[in-house]
C-alpha positions in Angstrom: 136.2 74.3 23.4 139.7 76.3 22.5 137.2 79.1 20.5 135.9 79.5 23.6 138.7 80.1 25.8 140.2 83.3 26.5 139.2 86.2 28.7 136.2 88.4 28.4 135.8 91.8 30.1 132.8 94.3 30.6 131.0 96.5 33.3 127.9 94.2 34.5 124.8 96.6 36.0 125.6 98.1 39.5 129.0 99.1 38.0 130.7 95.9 38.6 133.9 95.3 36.7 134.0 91.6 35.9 136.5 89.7 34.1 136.2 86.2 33.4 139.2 84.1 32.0 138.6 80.5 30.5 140.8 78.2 30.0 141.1 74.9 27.7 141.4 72.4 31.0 138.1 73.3 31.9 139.1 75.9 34.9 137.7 79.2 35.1 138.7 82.4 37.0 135.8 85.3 37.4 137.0 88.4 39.3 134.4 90.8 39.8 135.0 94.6 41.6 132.5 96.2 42.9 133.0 100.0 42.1 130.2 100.9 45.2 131.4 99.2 47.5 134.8 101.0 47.2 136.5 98.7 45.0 135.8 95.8 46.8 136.9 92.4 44.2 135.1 89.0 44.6 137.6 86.3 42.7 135.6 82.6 41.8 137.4 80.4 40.6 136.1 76.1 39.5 135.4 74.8 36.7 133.2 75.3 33.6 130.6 73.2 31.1 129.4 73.6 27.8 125.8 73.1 27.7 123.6 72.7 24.0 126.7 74.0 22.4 126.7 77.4 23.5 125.9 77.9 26.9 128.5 78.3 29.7 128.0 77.1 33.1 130.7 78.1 35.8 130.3 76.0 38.5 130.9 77.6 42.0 131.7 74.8 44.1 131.9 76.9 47.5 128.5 78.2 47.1 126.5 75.0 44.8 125.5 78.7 42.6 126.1 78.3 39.2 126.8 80.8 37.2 125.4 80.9 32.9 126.9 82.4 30.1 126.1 82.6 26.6 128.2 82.3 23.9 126.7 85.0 21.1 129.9 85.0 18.8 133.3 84.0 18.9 133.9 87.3 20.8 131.4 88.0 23.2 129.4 86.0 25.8 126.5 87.2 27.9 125.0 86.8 31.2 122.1 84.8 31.2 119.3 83.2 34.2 119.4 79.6 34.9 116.4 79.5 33.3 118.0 80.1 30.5 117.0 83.2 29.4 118.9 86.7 27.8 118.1 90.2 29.3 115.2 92.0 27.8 116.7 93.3 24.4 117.4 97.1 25.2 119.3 96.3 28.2 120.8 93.0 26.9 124.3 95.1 26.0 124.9 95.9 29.7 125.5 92.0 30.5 127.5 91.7 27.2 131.7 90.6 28.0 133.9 90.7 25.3 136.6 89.2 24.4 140.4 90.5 24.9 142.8 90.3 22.1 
């Protein structure tokens, strides 16, 4: 769990700015601002599971909407269906965060 924990940034597809900062107790914070909408920011907040090792769920208790992550390497996760399932391979860098120093 503690190799996991830290905060990850990147630019998701439709411009959105999304930062998403785990910590050890389980907790998460995602912010998300939406550069179309004129900076409009979304902040989530619950908690988070592992899942087969290496996938993230954040659950979003407001909404029952969970959210999936998957850990690729100790410095990058990426946003994946709940099915599971990575973006197609060529655009699979756009849902890439990585990990702040």
């Amino acid at each position: 769990m503690d190799s996991i924990t830290g905060t990850y940034y990147g630019v998701l597809p439709s411009d959105v700015e999304t930062t998403l900062t785990l910590n050890a107790d389980g907790t998460y914070l995602l912010t998300q601002t939406f550069k179309e909408k004129q900076n409009d920011q979304e902040r989530l907040s619950g908690t988070f599971q592992v899942l087969d090792g290496n996938i993230l769920m954040l659950v979003h208790p407001s909404s029952g909407d969970n959210i999936f992550y998957k850990v690729k390497n100790y410095s990058s996760i990426i946003l994946i269906d709940s099915s599971k399932n990575e973006p197609k391979r060529k655009e699979a860098k756009h849902f890439v965060l990585r990990k702040k120093a």
